[in-house]
C-alpha positions in Angstrom: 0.0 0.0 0.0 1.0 4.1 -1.0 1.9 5.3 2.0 -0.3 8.1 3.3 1.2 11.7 4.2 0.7 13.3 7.7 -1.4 16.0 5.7 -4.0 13.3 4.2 -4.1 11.2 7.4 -5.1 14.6 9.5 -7.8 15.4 6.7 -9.1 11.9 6.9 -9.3 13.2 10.9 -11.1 16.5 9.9 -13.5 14.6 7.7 -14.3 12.7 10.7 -14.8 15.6 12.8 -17.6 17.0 10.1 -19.4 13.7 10.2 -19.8 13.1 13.7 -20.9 16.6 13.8 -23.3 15.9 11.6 -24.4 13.0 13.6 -25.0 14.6 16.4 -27.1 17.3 15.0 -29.4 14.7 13.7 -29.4 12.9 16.8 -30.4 15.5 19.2 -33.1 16.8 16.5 -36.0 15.0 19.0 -34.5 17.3 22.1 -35.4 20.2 20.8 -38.8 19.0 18.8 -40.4 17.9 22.2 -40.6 21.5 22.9 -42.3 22.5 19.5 -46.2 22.5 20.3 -46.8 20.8 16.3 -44.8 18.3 16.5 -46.6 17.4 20.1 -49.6 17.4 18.6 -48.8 15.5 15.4 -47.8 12.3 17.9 -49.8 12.9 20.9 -46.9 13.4 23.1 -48.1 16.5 25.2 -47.5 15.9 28.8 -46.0 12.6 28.4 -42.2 13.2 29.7 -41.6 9.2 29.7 -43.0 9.1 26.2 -41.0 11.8 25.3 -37.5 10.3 26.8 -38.5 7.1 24.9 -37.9 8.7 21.6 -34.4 9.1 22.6 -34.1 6.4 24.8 -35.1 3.7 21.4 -32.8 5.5 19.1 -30.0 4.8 22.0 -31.3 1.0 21.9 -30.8 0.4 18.5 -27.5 2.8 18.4 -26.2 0.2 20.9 -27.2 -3.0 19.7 -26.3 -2.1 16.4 -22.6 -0.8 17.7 -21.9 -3.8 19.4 -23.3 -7.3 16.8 -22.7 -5.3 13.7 -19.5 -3.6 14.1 -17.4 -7.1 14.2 -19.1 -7.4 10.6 -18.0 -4.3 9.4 -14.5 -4.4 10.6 -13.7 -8.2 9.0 -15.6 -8.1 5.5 -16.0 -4.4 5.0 -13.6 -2.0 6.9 -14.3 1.6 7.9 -14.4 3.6 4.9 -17.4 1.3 2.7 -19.1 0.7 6.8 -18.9 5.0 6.9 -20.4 4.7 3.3 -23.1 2.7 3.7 -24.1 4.0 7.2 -24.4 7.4 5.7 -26.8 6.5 2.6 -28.9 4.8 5.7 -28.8 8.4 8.0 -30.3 9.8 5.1 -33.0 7.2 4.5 -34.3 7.1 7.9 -34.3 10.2 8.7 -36.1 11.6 5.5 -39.1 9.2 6.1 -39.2 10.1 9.7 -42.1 13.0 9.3 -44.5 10.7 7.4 -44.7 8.5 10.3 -48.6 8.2 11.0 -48.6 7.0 14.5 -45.9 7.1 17.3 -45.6 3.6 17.2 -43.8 3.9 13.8 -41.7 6.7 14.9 -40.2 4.9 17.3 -39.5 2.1 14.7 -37.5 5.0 13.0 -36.0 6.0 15.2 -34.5 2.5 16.5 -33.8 1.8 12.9 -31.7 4.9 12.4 -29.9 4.1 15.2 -29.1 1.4 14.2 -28.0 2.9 11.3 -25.3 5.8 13.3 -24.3 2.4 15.7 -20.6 2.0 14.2 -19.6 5.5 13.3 -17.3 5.6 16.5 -15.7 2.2 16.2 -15.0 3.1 12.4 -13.7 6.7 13.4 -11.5 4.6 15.5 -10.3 1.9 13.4 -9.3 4.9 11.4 -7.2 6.5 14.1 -5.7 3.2 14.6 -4.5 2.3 11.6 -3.0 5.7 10.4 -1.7 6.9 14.0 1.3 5.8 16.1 0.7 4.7 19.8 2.1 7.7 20.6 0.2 10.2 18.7 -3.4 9.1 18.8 -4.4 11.3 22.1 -4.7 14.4 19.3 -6.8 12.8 16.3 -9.1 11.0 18.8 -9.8 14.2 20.7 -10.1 16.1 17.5 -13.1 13.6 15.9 -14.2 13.4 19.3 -15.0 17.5 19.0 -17.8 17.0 16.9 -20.0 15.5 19.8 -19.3 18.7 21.5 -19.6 20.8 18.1 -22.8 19.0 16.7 -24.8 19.6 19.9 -23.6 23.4 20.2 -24.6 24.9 16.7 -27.3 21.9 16.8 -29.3 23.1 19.2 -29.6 27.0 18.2 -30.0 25.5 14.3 -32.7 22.9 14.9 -34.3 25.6 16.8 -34.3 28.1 14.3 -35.7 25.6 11.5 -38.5 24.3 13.6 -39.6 28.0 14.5 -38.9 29.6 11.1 -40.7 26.8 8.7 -41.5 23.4 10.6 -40.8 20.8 12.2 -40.6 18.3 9.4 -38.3 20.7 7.9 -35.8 19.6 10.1 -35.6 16.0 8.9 -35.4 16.9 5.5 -32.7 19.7 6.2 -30.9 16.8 8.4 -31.0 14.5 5.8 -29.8 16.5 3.1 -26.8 17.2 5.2 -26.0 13.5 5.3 -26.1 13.2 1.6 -24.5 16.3 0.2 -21.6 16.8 2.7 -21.3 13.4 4.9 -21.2 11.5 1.9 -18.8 13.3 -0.3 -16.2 13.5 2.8 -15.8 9.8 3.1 -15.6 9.4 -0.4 -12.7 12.3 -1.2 -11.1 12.3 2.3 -11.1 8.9 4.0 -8.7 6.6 3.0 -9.7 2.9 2.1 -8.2 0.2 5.0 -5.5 -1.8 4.0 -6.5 -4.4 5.6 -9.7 -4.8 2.9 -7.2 -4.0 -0.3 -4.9 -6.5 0.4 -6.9 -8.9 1.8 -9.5 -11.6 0.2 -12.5 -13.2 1.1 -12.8 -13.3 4.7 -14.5 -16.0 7.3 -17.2 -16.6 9.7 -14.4 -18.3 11.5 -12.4 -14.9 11.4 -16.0 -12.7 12.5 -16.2 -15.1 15.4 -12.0 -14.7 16.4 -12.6 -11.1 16.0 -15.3 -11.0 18.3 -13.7 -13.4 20.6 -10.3 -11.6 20.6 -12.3 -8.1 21.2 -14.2 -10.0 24.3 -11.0 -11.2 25.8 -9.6 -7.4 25.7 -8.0 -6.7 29.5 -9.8 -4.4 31.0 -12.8 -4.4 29.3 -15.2 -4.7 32.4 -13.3 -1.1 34.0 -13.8 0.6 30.6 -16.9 -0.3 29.9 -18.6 0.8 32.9 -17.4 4.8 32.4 -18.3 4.6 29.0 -21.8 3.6 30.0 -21.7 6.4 33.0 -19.8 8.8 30.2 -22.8 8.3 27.7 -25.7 8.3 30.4 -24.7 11.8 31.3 -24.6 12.8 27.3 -27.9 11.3 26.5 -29.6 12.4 29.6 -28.1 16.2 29.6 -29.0 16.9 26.0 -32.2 15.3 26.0 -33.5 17.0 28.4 -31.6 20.5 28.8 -34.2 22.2 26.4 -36.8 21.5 28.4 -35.0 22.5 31.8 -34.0 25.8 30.6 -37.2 26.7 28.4 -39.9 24.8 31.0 -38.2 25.1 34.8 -36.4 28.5 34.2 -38.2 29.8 32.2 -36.5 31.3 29.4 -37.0 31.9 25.8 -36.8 29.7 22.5 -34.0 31.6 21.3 -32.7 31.8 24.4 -32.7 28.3 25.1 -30.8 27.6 22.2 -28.1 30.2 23.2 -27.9 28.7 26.4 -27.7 25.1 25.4 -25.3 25.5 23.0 -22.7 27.5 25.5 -22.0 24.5 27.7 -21.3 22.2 24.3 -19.1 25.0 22.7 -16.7 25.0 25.9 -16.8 21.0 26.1 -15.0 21.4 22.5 -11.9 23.2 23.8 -12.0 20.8 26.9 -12.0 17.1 24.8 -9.3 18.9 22.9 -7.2 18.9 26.2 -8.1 16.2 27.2 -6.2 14.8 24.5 -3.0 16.7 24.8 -2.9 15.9 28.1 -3.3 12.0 27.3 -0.4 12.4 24.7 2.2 13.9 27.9 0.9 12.4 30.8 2.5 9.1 32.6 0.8 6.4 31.0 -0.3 4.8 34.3 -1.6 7.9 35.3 -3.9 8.1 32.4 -7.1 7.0 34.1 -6.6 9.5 36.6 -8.5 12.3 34.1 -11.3 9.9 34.8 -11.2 10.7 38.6 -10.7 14.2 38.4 -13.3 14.8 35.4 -16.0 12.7 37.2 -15.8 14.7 40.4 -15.8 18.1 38.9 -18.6 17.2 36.9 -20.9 15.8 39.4 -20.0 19.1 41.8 -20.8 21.2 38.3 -24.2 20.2 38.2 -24.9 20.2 41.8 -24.1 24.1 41.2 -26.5 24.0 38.6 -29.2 23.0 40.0 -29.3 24.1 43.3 -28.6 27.8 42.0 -31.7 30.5 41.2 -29.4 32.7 39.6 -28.9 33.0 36.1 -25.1 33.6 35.9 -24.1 30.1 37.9 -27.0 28.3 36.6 -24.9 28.8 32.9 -21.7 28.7 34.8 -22.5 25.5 36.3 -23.7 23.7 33.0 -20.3 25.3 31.5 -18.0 24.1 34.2 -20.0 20.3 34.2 -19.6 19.7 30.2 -16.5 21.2 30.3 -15.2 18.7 32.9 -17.4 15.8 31.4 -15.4 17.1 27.8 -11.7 16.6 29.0 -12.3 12.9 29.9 -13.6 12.4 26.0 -10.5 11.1 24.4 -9.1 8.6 27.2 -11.5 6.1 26.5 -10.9 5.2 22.5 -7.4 5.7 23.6 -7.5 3.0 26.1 -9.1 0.7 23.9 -6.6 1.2 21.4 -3.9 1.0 23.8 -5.7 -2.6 25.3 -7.0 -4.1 22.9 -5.3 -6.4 20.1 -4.7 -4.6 16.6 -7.2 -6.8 14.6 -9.9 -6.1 17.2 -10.0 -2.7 17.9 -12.8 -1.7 16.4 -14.9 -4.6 17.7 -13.5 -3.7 20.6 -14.8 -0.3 20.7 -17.6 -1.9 19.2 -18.4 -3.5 22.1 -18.0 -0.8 24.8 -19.9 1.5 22.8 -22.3 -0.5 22.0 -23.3 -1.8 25.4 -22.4 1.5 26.7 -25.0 2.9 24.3 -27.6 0.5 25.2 -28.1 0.3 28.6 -27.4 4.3 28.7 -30.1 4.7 26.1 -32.4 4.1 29.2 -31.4 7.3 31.3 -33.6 10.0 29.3 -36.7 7.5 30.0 -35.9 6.9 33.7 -35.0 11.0 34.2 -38.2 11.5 32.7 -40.4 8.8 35.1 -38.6 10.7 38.4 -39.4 14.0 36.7 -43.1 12.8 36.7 -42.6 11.9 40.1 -41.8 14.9 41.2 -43.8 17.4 38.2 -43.6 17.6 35.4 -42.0 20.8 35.0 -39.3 19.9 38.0 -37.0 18.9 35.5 -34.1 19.3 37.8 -34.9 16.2 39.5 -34.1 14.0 36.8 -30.1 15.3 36.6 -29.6 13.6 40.1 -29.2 10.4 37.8 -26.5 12.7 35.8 -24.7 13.0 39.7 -24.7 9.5 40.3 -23.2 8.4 36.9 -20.3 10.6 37.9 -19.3 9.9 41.1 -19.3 6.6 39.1 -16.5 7.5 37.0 -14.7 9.0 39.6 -14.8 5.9 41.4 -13.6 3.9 38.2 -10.5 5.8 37.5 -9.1 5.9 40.7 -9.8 1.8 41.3 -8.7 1.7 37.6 -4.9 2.3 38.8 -4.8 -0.2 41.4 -5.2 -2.9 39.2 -3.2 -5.1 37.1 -4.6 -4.0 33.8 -2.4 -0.8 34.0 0.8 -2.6 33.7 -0.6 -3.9 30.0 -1.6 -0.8 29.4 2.1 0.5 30.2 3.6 -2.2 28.8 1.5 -1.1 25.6 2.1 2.5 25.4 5.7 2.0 25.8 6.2 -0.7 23.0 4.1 1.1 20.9 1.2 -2.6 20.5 -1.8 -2.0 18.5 0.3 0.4 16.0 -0.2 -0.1 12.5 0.3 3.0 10.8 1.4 3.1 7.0 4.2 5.8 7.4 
């Protein structure tokens, strides 16, 4: 194989970035609509907050099931850039029929299936990253693709909200979907270079699915990682989802004010993940987990300040300082994986965590919503309690992290440079 130029490998990166932006606007598109009175109406969702978290919570369902049985597929018979390829052409599909749903039953069908659909983007992004980075060097490009979670909800937010309110809300799905086709598309095909793995490689096996899959199970520390991805993703799903409504319903402010406001907290996470990730590049490699501990706690103390504030100024402050320290833990867990796990497995790997992290987070927007119709239904605050707990949970998992004997392999890894397979 040619080898690929530092320049090309970085815009391969950037291309990336723009398509999990891209993602994550489309993803988040339901946050905002439950707010819009039409599209209430249209699905009979008005004062139903656990119908509401559901529409998230089954995208999330099929996001994880679909991250973690069809990932191993995709990385032995197709490889990341034809998986990106045909995961995009899907986006589109699913999410231009999503308005001429008739019934919420269907709806939710959608949404699971387009789910479904996004469910390997990060395992590709990271077979990527692997295969074109050195051990040494992936801290950067992870934290750089991992921006456009941060990015996409931002501007997504204040955009969705200005489509809904200045045409409709089945505007938005087209608008979405367009996006998919005309720049998601067109930045795999120019920018992402194919694996080399698939070129120079035949026909591939069951037999080498199943090793793949077994080999990805078998990764040390798997158990550790997984459970702060899961606590990582439960506070993403559950904060976005239901942020609009906090600031627009419990404090009262404005559409385009809520937008504003949503977005700031996202827009600070960006610089944060970006960090995170030059930290990861310096930092001793045992001491890696340690951004865990310190992220977690700030983060749970973040939105404690939040919500326990009337005033406007640390009420913003708060969410600012809590996605900011939820941000700069972003990069440290593809980076363990990659740093774990065995080179042929990676993205199953990731697959795996993400998947299953995905999954059972994807319930968090549903059970904030049942306690915040416990307690309301316009005490929205009561629902980020859950956001506390999964946390402290992280901050609990990085310290433990370092007492045990997965951070020698991970040492041992870093410092021989396993799992590298970059064409330079």
């Amino acid at each position: 194989m040619e080898k690929i130029s530092l320049q090309k490998r970085w815009l391969g990166v950037l291309a990336l970035l723009i398509i999990v932006i891209i993602a994550y606007i489309d993803r988040i598109n339901v946050s905002v609509l439950i707010t819009n009175n039409d599209f209430l109406t249209a699905f009979e969702l008005h004062d139903n907050r656990i119908l509401q978290g559901q529409l998230m919570t089954i995208f999330l369902i099929g996001y994880g099931l679909s991250a973690f049985f069809i990932t191993p597929i995709f990385e032995t018979f197709l490889g990341y850039r034809r998986g990106l390829i045909l995961s995009i052409i899907l986006w589109a599909i699913f999410t231009a029929i999503s308005p001429l749903a008739g019934s919420i039953f269907i709806l939710l069908i959608f949404r699971a299936i387009l789910g479904a659909s996004e469910g390997p983007l990060f395992s590709l992004k990271t077979m990527y990253i692997n295969e074109h980075f050195n051990s040494h060097e992936r801290g950067k490009p992870n934290a750089v693709s991992s921006m456009g979670v941060s990015i996409g909800l931002s501007i997504g937010f204040p955009i969705i909200a200005f489509i809904i309110y200045q045409f409709s809300w089945v505007s938005s799905f087209y608008i979405l979907s367009a996006f998919n086709i005309l720049i998601g598309l067109p930045l795999i095909l120019f920018f992402i270079q194919p694996s080399k793995h698939h070129q120079n490689e035949g026909k591939r096996s069951i037999k080498q699915l199943t090793n793949t899959f077994i080999t990805a199970l078998k990764t040390p520390g798997l158990i550790w990682v997984l459970i702060i991805e899961v606590a990582t993703l439960s506070y993403l799903w559950g904060s976005s989802s239901w942020l609009p409504a906090y600031l627009l319903d419990e404090k009262g402010f404005s559409i385009k004010q809520m937008g504003i406001i949503s977005s700031l907290p996202f827009i600070f996470s960006i610089l944060s993940k970006f960090l995170g990730g030059y930290i990861i590049d310096r930092i001793a490699n045992k001491k890696m987990t340690m951004i865990f501990f310190v992220g977690g706690l700030a983060t749970a103390l973040s939105i404690i300040l939040t919500i326990t504030s009337n005033n406007i100024i640390m009420i913003i402050l708060g969410l600012i300082l809590a996605n900011g320290f939820w941000g700069i833990q972003g990069a440290a867990i593809p980076t363990l994986v990659q740093h774990l796990s065995d080179p042929k497995s990676v993205g199953s790997t990731y697959g795996i965590i993400n998947g299953l992290g995905n999954f059972i987070s994807a319930f968090i927007p549903a059970i904030m919503g049942y306690i915040i119709s416990l307690n309301g239904n316009n005490n929205i605050s009561s629902g980020f309690y859950v956001l506390i707990g999964t946390q402290l949970v992280i901050a609990i998992c990085g310290l433990l992290f370092t007492k045990t004997k997965h951070v020698t392999v991970l040492e041992h890894n870093m410092t021989n440079g396993v799992a590298t397979k970059t064409p330079h």
